[in-house]
C-alpha positions in Angstrom: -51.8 3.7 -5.1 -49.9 5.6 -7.8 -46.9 8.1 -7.2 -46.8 11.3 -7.1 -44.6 13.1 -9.8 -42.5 15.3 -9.5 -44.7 18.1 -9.9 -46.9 17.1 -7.5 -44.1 16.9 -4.8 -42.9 20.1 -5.9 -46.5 21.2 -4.8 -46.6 19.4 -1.8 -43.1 19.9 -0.1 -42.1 23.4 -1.1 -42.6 27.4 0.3 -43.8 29.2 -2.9 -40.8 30.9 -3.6 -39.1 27.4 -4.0 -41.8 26.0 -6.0 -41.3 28.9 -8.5 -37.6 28.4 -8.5 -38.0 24.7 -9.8 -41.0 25.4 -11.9 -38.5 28.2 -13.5 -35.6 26.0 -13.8 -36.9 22.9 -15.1 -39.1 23.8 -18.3 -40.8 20.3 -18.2 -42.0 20.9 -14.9 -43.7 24.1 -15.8 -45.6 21.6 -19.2 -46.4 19.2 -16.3 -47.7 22.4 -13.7 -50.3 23.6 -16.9 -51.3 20.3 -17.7 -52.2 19.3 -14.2 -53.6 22.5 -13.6 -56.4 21.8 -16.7 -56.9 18.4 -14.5 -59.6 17.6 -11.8 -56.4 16.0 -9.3 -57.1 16.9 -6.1 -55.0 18.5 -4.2 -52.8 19.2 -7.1 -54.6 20.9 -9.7 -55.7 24.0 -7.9 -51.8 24.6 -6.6 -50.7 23.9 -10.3 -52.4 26.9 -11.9 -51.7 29.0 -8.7 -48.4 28.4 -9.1 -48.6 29.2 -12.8 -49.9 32.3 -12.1 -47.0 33.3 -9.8 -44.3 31.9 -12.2 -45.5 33.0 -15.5 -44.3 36.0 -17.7 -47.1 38.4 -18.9 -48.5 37.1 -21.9 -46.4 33.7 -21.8 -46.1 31.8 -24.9 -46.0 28.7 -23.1 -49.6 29.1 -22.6 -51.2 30.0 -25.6 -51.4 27.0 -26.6 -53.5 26.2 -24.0 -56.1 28.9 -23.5 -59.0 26.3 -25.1 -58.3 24.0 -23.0 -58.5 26.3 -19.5 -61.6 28.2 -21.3 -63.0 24.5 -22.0 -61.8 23.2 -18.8 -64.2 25.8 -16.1 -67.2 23.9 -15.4 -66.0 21.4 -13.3 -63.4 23.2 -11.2 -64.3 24.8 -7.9 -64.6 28.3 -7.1 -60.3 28.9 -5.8 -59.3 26.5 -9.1 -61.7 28.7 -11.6 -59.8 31.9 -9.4 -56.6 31.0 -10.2 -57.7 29.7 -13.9 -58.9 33.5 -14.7 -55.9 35.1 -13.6 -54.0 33.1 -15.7 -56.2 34.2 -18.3 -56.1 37.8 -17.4 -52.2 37.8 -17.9 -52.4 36.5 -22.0 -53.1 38.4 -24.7 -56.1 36.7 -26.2 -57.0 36.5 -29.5 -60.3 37.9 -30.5 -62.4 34.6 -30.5 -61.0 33.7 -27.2 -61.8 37.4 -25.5 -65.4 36.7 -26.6 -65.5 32.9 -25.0 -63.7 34.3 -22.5 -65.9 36.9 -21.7 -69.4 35.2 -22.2 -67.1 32.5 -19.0 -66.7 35.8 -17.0 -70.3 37.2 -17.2 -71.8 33.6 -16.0 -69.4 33.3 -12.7 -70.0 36.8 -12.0 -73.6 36.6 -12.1 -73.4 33.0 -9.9 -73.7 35.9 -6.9 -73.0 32.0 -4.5 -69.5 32.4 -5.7 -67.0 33.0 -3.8 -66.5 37.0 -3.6 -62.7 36.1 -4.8 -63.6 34.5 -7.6 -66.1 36.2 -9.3 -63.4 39.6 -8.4 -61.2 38.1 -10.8 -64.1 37.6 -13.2 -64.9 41.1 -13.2 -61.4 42.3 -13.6 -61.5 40.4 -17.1 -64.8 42.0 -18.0 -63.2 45.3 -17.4 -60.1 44.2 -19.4 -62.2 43.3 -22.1 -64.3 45.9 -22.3 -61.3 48.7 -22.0 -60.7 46.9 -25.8 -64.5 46.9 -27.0 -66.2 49.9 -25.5 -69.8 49.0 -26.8 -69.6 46.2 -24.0 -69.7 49.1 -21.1 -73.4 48.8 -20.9 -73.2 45.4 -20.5 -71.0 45.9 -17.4 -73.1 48.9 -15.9 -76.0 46.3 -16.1 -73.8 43.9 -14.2 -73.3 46.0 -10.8 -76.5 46.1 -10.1 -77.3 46.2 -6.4 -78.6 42.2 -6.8 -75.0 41.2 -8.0 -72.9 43.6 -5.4 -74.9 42.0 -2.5 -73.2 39.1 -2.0 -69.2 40.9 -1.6 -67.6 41.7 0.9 -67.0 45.3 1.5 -63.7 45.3 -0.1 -64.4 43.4 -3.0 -67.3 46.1 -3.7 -65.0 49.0 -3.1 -62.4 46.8 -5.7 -65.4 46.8 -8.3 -66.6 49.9 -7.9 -63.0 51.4 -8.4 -63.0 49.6 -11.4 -66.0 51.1 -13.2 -65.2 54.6 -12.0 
């Protein structure tokens, strides 16, 4: 059986507060926290990027490098891993190639109306982001809250969404 690394203890053995305070203090943990967060290690990968998200700056260099590879990296993560994934995302500035890849991700887990209400929240917070920078996308969002697509949310998700458009 293989050992867990350091990370992955931090992960395991730690109150969120503390696993920010290493993450913070020890810059190679934080390299090790993104890459297993683009992984498929269960039950690591899904804390990695939440922890990320929690011990990021806005728009963290660290990260840029890296947006391909969490834009690349969605299909195969479950619905709480693509959650935390996206609002990573939302807290980078994106270059223009990557808001439209980006995007295009967003519109095809929020109209998955199986999701999970949490997850396909935080995709529509990025189509909203988006389309605050590129306001001919708007109609492509009013299209999107149709009552087939609002359905499937709780009440307070709705109320989130609806905010949002307003």
């Amino acid at each position: 059986m293989e050992m867990e690394s350091e990370i992955e203890k931090i992960l395991m053995s730690f109150h969120k507060e503390e696993m920010i305070h290493q993450i913070k203090s020890k810059p190679e943990l934080f390299q090790d926290a993104i890459e297993l967060a683009l992984d498929n290690k269960y039950p690591y990968s899904w804390r990695a990027a939440w922890i990320i998200c929690s011990a990021m700056e806005i728009n963290d260099q660290r990260l840029q490098k890296y947006v391909d590879g969490i834009i690349n990296s969605f299909p195969d993560k479950s619905d709480g891993h693509q959650r935390e994934l996206l609002k990573i995302l939302y807290n980078l500035e994106l270059g223009e190639d990557y808001e439209s890849r980006v995007f295009d991700l967003a519109v095809s887990i929020w109209e998955k109306v199986t999701k999970q209400p949490s997850v396909r929240h935080n995709a529509f917070k990025m189509l909203v982001k988006i389309s605050k920078k590129y306001p001919e996308l708007w109609n492509e969002i009013s299209f999107l809250t149709q009552d087939h697509f609002m359905q499937t949310l709780s009440p307070g998700v709705r109320c989130s969404i609806m905010r949002m458009i307003e």
